[in-house]
C-alpha positions as CSV (number, residue, x, y, z in Angstrom):
1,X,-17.3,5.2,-1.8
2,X,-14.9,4.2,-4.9
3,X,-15.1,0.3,-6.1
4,X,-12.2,-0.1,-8.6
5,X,-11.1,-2.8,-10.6
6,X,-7.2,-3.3,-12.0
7,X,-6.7,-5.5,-14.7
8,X,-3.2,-6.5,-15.4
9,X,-1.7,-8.9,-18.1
10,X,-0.5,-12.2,-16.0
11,X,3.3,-12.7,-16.8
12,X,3.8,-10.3,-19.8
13,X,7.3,-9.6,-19.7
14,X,8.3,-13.5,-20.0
15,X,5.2,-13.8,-22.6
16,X,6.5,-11.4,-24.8
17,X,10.2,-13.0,-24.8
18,X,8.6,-15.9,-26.8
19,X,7.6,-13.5,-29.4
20,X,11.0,-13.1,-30.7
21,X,13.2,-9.8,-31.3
22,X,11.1,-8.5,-34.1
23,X,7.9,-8.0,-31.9
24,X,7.2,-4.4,-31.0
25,X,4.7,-3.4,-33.6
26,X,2.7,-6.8,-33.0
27,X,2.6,-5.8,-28.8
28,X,1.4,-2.3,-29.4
29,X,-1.0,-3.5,-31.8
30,X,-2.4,-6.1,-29.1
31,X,-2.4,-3.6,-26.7
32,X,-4.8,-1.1,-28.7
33,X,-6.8,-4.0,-29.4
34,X,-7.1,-5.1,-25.6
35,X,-7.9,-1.5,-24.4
36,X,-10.9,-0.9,-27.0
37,X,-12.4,-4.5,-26.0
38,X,-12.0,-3.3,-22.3
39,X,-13.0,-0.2,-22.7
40,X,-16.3,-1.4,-24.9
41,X,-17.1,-4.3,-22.4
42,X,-17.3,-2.0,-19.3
43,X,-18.8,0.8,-20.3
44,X,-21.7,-1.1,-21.5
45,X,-21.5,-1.8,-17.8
46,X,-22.1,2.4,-17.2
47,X,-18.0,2.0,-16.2
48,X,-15.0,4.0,-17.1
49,X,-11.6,2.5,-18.4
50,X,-8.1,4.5,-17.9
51,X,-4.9,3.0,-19.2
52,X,-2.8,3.1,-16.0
53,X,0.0,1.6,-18.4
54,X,-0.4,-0.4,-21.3
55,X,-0.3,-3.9,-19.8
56,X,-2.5,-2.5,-17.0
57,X,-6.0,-1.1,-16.9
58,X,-8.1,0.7,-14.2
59,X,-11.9,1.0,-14.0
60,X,-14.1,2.9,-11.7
61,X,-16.7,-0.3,-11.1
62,X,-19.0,1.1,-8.8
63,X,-22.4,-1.0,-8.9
64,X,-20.7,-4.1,-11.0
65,X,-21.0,-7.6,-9.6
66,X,-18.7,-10.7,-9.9
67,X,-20.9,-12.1,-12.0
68,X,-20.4,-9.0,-14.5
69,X,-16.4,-9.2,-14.1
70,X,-16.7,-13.3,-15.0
71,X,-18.8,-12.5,-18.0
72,X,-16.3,-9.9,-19.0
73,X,-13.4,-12.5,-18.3
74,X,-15.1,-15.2,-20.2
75,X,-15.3,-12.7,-23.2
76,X,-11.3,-11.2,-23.1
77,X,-10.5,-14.9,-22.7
78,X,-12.3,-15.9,-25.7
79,X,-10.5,-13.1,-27.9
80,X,-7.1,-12.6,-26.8
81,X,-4.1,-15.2,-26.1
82,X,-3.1,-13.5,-22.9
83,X,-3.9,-14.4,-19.1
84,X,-5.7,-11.3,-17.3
85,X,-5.6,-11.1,-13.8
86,X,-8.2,-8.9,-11.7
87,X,-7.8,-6.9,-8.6
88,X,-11.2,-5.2,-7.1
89,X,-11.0,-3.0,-4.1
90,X,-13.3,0.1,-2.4
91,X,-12.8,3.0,-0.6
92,X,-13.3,6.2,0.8
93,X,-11.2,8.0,-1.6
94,X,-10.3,6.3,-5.1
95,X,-6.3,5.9,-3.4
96,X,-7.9,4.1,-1.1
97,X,-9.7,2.1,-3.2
98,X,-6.5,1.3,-5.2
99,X,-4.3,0.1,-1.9
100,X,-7.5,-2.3,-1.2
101,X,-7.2,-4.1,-4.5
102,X,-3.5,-4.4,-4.3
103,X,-3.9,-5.7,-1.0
104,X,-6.6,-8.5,-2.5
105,X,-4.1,-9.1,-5.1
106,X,-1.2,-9.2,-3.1
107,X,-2.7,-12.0,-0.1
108,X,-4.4,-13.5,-2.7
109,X,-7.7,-12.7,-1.4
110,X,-9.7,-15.4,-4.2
111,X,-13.0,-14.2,-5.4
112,X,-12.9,-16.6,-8.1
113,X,-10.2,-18.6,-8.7
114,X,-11.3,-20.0,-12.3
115,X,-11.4,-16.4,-14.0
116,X,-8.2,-15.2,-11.9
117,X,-10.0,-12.3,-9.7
118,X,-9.0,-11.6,-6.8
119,X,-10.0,-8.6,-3.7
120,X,-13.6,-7.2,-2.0
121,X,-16.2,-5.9,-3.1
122,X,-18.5,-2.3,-2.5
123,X,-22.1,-3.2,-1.6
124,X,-22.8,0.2,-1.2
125,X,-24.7,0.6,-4.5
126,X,-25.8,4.2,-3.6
127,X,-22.5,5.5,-3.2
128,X,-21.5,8.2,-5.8
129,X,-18.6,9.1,-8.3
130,X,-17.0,12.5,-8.9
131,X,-14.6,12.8,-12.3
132,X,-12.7,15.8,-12.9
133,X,-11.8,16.3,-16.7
134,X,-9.1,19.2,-17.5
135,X,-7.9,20.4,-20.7
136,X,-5.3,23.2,-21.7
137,X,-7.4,26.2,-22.4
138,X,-6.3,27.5,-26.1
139,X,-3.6,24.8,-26.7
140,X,-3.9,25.4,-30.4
141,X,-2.4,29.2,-30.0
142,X,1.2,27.2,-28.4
143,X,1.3,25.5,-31.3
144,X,2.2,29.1,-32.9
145,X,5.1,29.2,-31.2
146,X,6.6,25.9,-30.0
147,X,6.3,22.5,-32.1
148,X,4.4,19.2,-32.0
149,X,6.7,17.7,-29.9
150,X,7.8,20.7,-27.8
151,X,4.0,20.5,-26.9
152,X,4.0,17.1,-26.1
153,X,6.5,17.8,-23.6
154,X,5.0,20.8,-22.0
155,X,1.8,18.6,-21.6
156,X,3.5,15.2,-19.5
157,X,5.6,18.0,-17.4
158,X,2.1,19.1,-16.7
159,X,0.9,15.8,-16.3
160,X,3.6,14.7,-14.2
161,X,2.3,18.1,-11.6
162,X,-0.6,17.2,-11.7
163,X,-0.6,13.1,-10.7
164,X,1.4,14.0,-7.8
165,X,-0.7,17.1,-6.5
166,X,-4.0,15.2,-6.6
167,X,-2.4,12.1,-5.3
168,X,-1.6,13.8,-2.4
169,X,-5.1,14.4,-1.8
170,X,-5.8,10.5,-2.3
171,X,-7.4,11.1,-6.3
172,X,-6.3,9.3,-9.2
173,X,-5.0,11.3,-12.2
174,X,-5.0,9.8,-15.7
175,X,-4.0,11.6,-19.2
176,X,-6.7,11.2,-22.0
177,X,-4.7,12.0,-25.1
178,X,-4.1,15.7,-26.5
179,X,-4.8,18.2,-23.5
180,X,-7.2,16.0,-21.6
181,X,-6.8,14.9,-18.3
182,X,-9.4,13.1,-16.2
183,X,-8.9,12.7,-12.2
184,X,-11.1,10.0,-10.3
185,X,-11.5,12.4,-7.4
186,X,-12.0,12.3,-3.6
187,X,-13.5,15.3,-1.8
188,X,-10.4,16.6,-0.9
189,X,-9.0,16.7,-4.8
190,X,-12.6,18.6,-5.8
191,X,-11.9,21.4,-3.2
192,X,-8.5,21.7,-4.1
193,X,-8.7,21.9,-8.2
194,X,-8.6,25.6,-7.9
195,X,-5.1,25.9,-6.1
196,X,-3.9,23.7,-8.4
197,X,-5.3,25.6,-11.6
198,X,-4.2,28.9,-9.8
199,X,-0.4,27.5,-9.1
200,X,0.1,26.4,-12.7
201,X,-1.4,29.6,-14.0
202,X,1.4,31.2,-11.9
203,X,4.1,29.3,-12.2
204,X,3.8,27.7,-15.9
205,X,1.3,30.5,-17.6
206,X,-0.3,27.8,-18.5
207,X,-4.5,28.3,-18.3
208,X,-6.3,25.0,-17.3
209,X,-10.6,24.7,-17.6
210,X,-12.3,22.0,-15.3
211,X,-15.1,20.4,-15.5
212,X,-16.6,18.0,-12.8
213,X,-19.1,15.5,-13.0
214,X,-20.7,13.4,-10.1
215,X,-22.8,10.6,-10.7
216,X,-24.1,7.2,-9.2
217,X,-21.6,5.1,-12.4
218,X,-18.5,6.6,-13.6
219,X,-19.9,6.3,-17.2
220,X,-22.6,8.8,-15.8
221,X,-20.2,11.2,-13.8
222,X,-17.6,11.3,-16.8
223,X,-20.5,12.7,-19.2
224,X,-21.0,15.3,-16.5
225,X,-17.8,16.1,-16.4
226,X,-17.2,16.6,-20.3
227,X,-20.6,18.5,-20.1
228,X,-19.4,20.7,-17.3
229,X,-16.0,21.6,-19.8
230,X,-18.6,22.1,-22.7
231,X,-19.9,24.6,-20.7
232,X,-16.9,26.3,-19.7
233,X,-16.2,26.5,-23.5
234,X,-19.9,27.9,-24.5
235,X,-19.0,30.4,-22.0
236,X,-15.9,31.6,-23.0
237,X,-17.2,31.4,-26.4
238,X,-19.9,33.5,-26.0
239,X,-18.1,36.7,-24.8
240,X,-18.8,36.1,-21.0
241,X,-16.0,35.6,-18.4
242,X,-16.1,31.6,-18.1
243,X,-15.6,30.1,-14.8
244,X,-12.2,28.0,-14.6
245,X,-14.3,25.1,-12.7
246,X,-18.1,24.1,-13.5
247,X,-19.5,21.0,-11.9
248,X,-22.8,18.9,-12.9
249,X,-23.7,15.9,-10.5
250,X,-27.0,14.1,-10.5
């Protein structure tokens, strides 16, 4: 079972109008700020943040309260001139999880009106997490041959491949910066990492690693996962043939 909680910036695109023309470098400079507050708050909380988009946040909440997403309202409030609205919802698979807090948000299911959070809550505290993280094994040798932003393409097309393949098995795919890639994963997205390593080995010769990581927080199954890749690369770095997928749970 997946608890997740969206926050989105309430009204930005009008908000932003009353900035004036010569505003972009202020808004991406809010918007760096907002994610490391968000990111810091929860994962003192044992959560995970992904930016979904930069007005709009995901976390993987399992075990959190309301109290703990009032305190953490209270606290953004306090430090940024924006309105942030909140949208919790569970599920079997973490797609799941996502249409439930849309559907909170959406019939404006109140949890608490005050702090603007709306949806339902997991009460299954023992439920567990599994993270996938993936990187480009030996990215730096394409850099030999193509350039910064010839790999910067070659990484969203595979970004882009990868979203929709694991979204058709109900997982959530978000890109971590450079190579990295991290998928909030169901059951059916673990089972199928392999035919998705194997199809872009075949059709992009590109080599993918994966590690996987299942935990009782998603703070706790992320470090798994990264441990899991760590392994992969001890491996490979140690002359042996390295598994392509290594998983760590707990």
């Amino acid at each position: 079972m997946i608890q997740l909680s969206i926050l989105k910036i309430a009204e930005y695109g009008p908000w932003t109008l009353t900035l004036g023309s010569d505003r972009e470098h202020e808004l991406q400079m809010l918007q760096a700020s907002l994610y490391k507050e968000v990111q810091k708050l929860f994962s003192e909380k044992n959560c995970i943040v992904f930016l979904n988009r930069a007005d709009e946040f995901f976390v993987v909440s399992n075990g959190l309260e309301l109290e703990d997403h009032i305190q953490i309202q209270k606290t953004l409030k306090k430090l940024f001139d924006i309105r942030l609205i909140i949208s919790i919802g569970y599920g079997e698979s973490p797609f799941e999880a996502n249409l439930k807090a849309y559907e909170g948000k959406k019939n404006k299911v109140v949890l608490n009106a005050e702090h603007n959070i709306f949806g339902f809550f997991n009460r299954q505290y023992d439920s567990k997490v599994s993270i996938m993280h993936l990187d480009v094994d030996n990215l730096t040798s394409k850099g030999q041959i193509a350039s910064p932003y010839e790999i910067s393409s070659i990484i969203f097309e595979l970004y882009s491949k990868m979203t929709k393949f694991f979204l058709e098995r109900d997982s959530l795919t978000f890109f971590m910066g450079g190579d990295n890639f991290m998928v909030v994963s169901s059951d059916a997205g673990k089972k199928s990492v392999q035919n998705f390593i194997d199809m872009i080995k075949n059709n992009d010769k590109i080599s993918l690693n994966c590690g996987i990581g299942t935990g009782n927080s998603s703070r706790e199954a992320v470090r798994l996962a990264t441990k899991s890749l760590d392994t992969i690369r001890e491996i490979r770095d140690s002359g042996k043939e390295k598994p392509e997928v290594y998983e760590l749970s707990c």
